[in-house]
TISEKOL-369857 format. One line per 3 residues: number of its first residue (from 1); for each residue x, y, z of C-alpha. Coordinates in Angstrom, 2 decimals, decimal comma, padded with zeros to 5 digits. Last residue first. Layout:
BEGIN
NUM	X/Y/Z; ...
//
This chain:
BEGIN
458	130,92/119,95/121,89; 132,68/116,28/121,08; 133,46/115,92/124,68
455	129,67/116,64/125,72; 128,23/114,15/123,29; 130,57/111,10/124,77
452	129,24/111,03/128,53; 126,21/111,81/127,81; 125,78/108,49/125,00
449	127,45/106,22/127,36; 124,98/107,17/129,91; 121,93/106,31/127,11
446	123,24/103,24/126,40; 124,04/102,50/130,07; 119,96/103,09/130,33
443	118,64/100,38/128,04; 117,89/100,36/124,39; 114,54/100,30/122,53
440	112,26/100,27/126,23; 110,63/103,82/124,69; 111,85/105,89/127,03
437	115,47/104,51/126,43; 114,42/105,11/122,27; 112,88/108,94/124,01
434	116,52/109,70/125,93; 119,00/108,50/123,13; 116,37/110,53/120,33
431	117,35/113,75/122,27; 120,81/113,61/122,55; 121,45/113,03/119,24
428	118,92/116,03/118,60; 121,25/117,65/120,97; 123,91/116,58/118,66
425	122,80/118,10/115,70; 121,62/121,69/117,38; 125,28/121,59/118,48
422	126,64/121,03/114,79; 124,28/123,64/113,51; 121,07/121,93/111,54
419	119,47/122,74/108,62; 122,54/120,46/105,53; 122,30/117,66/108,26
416	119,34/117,43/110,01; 117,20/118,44/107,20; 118,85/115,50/104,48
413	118,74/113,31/107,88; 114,81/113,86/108,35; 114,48/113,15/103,87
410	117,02/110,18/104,51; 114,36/108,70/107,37; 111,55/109,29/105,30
407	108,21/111,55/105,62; 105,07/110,17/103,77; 103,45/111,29/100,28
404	102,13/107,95/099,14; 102,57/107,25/095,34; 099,68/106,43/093,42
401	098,29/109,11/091,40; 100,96/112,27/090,48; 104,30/109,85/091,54
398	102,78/106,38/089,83; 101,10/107,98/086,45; 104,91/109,89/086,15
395	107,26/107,19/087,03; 104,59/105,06/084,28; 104,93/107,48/081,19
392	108,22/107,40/081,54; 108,38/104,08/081,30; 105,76/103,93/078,25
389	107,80/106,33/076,50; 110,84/104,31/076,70; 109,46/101,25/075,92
386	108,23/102,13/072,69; 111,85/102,29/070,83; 113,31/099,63/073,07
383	112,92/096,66/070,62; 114,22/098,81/066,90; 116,64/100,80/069,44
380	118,92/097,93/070,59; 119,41/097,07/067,04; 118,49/094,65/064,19
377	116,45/091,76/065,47; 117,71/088,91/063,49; 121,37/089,34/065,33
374	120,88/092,21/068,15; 123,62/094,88/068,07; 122,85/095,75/064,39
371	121,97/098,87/064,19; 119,17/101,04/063,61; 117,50/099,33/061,09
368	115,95/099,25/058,18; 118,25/102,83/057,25; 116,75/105,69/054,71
365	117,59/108,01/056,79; 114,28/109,35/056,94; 112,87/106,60/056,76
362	114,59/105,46/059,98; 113,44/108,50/061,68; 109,96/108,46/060,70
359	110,25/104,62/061,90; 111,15/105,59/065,15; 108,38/107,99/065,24
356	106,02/105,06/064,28; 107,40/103,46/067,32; 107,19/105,96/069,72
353	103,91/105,84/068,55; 103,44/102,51/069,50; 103,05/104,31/072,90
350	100,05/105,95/072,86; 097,07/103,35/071,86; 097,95/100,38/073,16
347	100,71/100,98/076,46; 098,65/103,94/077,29; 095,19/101,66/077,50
344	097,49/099,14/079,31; 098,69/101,65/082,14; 095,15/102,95/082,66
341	093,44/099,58/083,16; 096,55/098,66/084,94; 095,43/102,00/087,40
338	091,86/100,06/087,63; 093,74/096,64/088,52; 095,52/098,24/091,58
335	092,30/099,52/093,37; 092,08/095,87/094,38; 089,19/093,94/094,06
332	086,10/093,67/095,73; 082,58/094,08/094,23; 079,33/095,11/095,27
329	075,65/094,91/094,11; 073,16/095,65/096,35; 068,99/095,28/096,25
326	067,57/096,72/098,90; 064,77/097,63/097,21; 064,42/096,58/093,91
323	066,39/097,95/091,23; 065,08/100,47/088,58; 065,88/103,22/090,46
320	069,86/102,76/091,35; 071,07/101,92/094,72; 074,62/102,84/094,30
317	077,15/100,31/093,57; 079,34/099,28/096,44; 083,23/099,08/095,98
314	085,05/096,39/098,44; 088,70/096,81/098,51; 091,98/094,64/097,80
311	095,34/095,65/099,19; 097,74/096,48/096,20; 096,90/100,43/095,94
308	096,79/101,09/099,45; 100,70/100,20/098,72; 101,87/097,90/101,12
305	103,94/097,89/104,54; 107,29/096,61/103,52; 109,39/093,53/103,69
302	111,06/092,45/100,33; 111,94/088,63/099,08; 114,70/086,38/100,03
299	113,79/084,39/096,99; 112,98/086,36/094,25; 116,65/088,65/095,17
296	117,04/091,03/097,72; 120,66/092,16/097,74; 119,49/096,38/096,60
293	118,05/096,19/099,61; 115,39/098,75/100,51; 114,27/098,89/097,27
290	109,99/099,52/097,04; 108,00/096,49/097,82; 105,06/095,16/095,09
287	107,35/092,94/093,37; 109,12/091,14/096,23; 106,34/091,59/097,92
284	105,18/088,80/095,38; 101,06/088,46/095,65; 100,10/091,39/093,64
281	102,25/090,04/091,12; 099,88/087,58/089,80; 096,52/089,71/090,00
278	098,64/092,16/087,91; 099,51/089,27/085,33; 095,53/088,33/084,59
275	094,65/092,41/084,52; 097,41/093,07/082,34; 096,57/090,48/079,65
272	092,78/091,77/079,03; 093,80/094,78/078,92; 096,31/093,95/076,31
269	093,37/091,50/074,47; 091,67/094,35/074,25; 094,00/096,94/072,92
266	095,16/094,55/070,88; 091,98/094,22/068,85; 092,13/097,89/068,38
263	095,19/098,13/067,04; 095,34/094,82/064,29; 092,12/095,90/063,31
260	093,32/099,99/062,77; 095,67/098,02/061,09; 099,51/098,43/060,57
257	101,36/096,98/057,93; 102,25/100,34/055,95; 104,27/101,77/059,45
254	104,54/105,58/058,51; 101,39/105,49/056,51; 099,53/105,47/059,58
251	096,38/102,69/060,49; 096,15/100,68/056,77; 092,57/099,22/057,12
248	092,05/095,43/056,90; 093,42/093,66/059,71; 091,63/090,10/060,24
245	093,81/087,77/060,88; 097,01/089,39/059,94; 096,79/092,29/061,89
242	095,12/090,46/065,37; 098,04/088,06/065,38; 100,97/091,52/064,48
239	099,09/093,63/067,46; 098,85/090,97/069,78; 102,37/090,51/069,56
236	103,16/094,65/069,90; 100,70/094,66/072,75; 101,82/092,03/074,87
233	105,72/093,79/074,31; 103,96/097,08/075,67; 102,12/095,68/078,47
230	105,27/093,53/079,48; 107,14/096,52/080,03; 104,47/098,63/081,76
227	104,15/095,61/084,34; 108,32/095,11/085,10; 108,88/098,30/085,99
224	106,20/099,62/088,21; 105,71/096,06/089,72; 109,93/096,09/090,37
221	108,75/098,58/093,28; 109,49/101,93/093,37; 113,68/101,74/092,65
218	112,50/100,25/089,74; 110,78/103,02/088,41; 113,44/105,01/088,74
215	115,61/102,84/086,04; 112,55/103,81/084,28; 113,23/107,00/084,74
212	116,64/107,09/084,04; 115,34/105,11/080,37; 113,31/108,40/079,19
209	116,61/110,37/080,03; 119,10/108,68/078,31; 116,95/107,72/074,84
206	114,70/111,07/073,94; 116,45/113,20/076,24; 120,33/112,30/075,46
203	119,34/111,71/071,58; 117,92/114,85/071,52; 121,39/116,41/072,81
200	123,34/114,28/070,57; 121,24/115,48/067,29; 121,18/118,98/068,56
197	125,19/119,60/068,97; 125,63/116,76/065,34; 123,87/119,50/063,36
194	125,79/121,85/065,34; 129,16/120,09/063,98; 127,54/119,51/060,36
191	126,24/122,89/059,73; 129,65/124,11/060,99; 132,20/122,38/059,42
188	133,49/125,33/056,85; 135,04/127,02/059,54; 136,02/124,84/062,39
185	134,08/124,91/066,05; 136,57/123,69/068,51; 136,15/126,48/070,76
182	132,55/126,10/070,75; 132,55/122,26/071,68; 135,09/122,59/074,53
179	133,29/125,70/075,96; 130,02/123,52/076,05; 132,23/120,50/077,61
176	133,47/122,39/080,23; 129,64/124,00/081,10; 128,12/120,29/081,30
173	130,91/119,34/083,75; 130,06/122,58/085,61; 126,62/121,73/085,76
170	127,34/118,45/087,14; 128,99/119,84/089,79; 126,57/122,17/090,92
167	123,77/119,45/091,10; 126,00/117,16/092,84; 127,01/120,04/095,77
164	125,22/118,25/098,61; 125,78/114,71/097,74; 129,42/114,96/096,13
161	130,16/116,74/099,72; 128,46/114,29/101,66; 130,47/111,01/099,98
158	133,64/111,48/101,30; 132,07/111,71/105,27; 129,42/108,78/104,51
155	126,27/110,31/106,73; 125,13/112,00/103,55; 125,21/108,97/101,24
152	123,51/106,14/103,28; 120,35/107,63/104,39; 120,18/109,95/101,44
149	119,67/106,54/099,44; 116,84/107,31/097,28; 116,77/110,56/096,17
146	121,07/110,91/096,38; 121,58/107,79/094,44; 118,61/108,75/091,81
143	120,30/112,77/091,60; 123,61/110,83/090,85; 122,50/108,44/088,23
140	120,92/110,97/086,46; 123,95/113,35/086,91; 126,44/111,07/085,94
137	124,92/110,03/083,09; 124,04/113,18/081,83; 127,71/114,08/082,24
134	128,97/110,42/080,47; 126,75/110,99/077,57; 127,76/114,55/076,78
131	131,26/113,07/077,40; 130,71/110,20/075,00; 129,45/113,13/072,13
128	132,51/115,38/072,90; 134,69/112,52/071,66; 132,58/111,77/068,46
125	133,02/115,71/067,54; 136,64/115,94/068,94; 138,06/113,68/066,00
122	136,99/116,08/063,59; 138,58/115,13/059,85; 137,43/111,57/060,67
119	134,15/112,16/061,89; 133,52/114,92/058,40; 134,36/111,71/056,40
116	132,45/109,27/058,33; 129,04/111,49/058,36; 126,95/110,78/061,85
113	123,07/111,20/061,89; 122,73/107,25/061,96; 125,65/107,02/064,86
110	123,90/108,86/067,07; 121,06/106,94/066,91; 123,14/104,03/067,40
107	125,21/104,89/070,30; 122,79/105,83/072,51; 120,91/102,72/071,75
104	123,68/101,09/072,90; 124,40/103,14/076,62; 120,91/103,45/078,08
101	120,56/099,80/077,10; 123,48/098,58/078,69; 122,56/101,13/081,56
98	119,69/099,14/081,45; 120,70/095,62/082,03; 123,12/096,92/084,85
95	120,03/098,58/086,44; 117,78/094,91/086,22; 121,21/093,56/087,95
92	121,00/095,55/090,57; 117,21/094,62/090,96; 117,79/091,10/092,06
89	118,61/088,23/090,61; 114,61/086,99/089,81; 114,76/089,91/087,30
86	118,27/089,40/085,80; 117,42/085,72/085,19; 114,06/086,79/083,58
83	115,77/089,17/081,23; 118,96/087,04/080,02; 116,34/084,18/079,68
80	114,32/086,68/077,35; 116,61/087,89/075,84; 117,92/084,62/074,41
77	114,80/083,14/073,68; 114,72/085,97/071,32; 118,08/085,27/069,98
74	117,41/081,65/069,31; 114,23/082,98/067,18; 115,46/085,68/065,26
71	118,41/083,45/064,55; 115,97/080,66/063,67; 114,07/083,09/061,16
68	117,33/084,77/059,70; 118,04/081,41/058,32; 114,93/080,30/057,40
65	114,68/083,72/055,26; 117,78/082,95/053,67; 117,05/079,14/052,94
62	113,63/080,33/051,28; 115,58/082,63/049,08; 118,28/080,25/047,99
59	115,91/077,74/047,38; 114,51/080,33/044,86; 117,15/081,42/043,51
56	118,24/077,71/042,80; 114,84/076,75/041,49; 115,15/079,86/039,36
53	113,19/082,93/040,20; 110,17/084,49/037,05; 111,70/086,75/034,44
50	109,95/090,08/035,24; 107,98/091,21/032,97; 109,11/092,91/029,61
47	107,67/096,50/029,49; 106,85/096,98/025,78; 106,95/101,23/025,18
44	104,13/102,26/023,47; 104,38/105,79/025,34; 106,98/108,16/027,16
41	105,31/111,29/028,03; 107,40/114,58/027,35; 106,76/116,79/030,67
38	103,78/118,51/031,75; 103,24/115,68/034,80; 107,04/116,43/035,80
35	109,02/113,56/036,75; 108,74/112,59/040,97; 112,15/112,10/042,04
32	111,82/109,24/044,94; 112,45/110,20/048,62; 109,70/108,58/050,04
29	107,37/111,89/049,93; 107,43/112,30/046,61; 110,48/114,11/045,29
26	110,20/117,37/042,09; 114,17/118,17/040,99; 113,52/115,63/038,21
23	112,54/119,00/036,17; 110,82/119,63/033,02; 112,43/122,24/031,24
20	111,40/125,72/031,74; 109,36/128,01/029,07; 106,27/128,07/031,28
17	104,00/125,35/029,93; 107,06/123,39/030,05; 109,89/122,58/027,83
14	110,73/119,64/026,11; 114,99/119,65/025,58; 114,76/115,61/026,36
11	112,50/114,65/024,24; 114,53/115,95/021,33; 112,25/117,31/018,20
8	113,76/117,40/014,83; 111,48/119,55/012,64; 114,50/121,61/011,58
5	118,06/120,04/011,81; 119,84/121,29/014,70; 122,98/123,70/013,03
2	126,54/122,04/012,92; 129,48/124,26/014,36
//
């Protein structure tokens, strides 16, 4: 074997200050090997620059980015008549829209974590991750039924039983598919089948469970969906105008082309926004009106007594010192437009960071996108990724501040039902016949027809 010529040095055997060779092992914080600062330096070397584009590379160019511009643009106009229709429709509709939702986005961030090779050698693994989805689903869905429309569901003789055990149930379907996934654990799979365990499951709360309550939301009064929504897509546009007229300091390093201009500026001109459109739907009932038929539409409109929230009120300002005597100043407006104040501060400075943490996640995986479900827009998660927060957010602003604490007529048949003995039930029956003929509601053979039955069913 040939010796190594003395006084030959090779760059590439250069050792460090500590006898080691310098290592590429070293990444910066984008995922890029970092070479050791110790290591062999590399110098007089002639970079060539960059050959500038060809006319035909760069027609090609501008032609691309037209491209994806008007089918950016078509599809945006898209949404937004698929949106509005949906929202003058009726609010069943708004639901199917965002079980869509629940159901895409779902999909993608789950897909982002997934590895094709390890899928295809565990078919269970994609399998168990719809029936996670399906459970939470059905749960969700179930516990909003039961909450809102215990009127309907526990006087419906198949129904009752689904009502009154739901919780139970669910749980159980939850415990099947726990037993399913550890049985079908596989050695030499395991980091990647528990990797994809706590993937799914954070996908179910971050994505499943953020949009149930916004589906909740709905079932308040379309103002508590529809106004946090708009807040947060007024905010993202004023956030790109303000930006690039006269952003100049780099907000988070997460999301390079974001000002601390571009951020306040929108705060403003968000605040500014929510007041003009509250004032606007604080004259539709059909906004303002919690569901009581899921057939209302923007014409037929909703019936309800009001919010104290929606009716405008007068607010005096104390009699301060420096004023003259007597001197008042007052102002009347409804208490509504201080709680947007509070919903578009939340929808500027709090909940682009469910953006930034979508693009953590995206640079993590080194992805631009999450999917692809939207052409020009990239995937249901790049438009909803704020959104959820901010719903969430909003059930919980409306049910600790704003929401009146009153007795309803499915909460009195949820105690008459599941409290109540069968005889207790019917002289209750009995009861109510006597004070509605009392109160001029029905007449007397009403009431007659109503002894002569209860007895036989004793």
């Amino acid at each position: 074997m040939a010796r190594g010529r003395r006084g030959v040095k090779f760059p590439h055997r250069t050792t460090n200050g500590d006898g080691r060779r310098s290592s590429f092992s070293d990444v910066s914080d984008t995922g890029s090997p970092v070479r050791s600062k110790s290591g062999t330096q590399l110098n007089h070397v002639d970079e060539k620059p960059a050959p500038e584009p060809t006319p035909a590379e760069k027609e090609a160019e501008y032609n691309k980015k037209k491209a994806n511009f008007l089918t950016r643009t078509f599809w945006t106009f898209v949404m937004m008549a698929g949106f509005f229709s949906a929202l003058f429709m009726g609010h069943i509709y708004i639901i199917a829209i965002i079980t869509a939702i629940q159901i895409i986005s779902f999909s993608e961030v789950i897909a982002i974590a997934s590895i094709p090779s390890k899928a295809r050698q565990l078919r269970s693994t994609k399998s168990l991750n719809w029936y996670w989805l399906a459970t939470t689903m059905y749960f969700l869905y179930g516990e909003t039924v039961i909450y809102y429309f215990k009127h309907i569901v526990l006087v419906d003789k198949i129904l009752l039983p689904l009502a009154t055990h739901h919780r139970f149930i669910s749980f159980i379907l939850y415990v099947f598919g726990f037993v399913f996934f550890v049985a079908s654990l596989q050695a030499g799979n395991y980091k990647f089948q528990f990797t994809q365990f706590a993937w799914t499951h954070m996908a179910l709360y971050l994505i499943v469970v953020e949009a149930h309550f916004i589906m909740n939301n709905i079932f308040e009064g379309l103002i508590w969906f529809f106004l946090p929504a708009a807040l947060v897509i007024t905010n993202d546009i004023w956030a790109y105008i303000c930006g690039i007229t006269f952003g100049r300091t780099q907000l988070i390093k997460l999301s390079p082309k974001k000002t601390v201009e571009g951020f306040i500026g929108a705060w403003v001109m968000t605040i500014f926004f929510g007041i003009i459109l509250t004032s606007l739907l604080l004259r539709s009932s059909y906004f303002i009106c919690p569901v009581t038929n899921l057939g209302a539409n923007i014409f037929t409109g909703l019936e309800c007594t009001p919010n104290p929230v929606f009716i405008p009120k007068t607010y005096k300002l104390p009699q301060y010192f420096f004023l003259k005597e007597d001197t008042t100043f007052s102002i009347t407006v409804a208490p509504m437009q201080f709680h947007t104040l509070v919903l578009a501060t939340f929808a500027s400075l709090i909940a682009p960071f469910g953006g930034f943490f979508a693009s953590g996640l995206k640079r993590t995986f080194k992805i631009k996108d999450f999917g692809q479900s939207i052409p020009g827009h990239g995937g249901m998660t790049d438009r909803m990724d704020c959104q959820f927060i901010m719903g969430f957010f909003a059930f919980m602003y409306y049910h600790t501040f704003i929401s009146v604490h009153k007795v309803k007529l499915g909460n009195v048949m949820e105690m008459a039902i599941t409290g109540l003995t069968v005889d207790e039930q019917i002289e209750l029956v009995r009861g109510m016949g006597r004070y509605l003929a009392n109160q001029d509601v029905w007449g007397e053979n009403v009431l007659k027809c109503l002894d002569d039955a209860l007895p036989l069913r004793r």
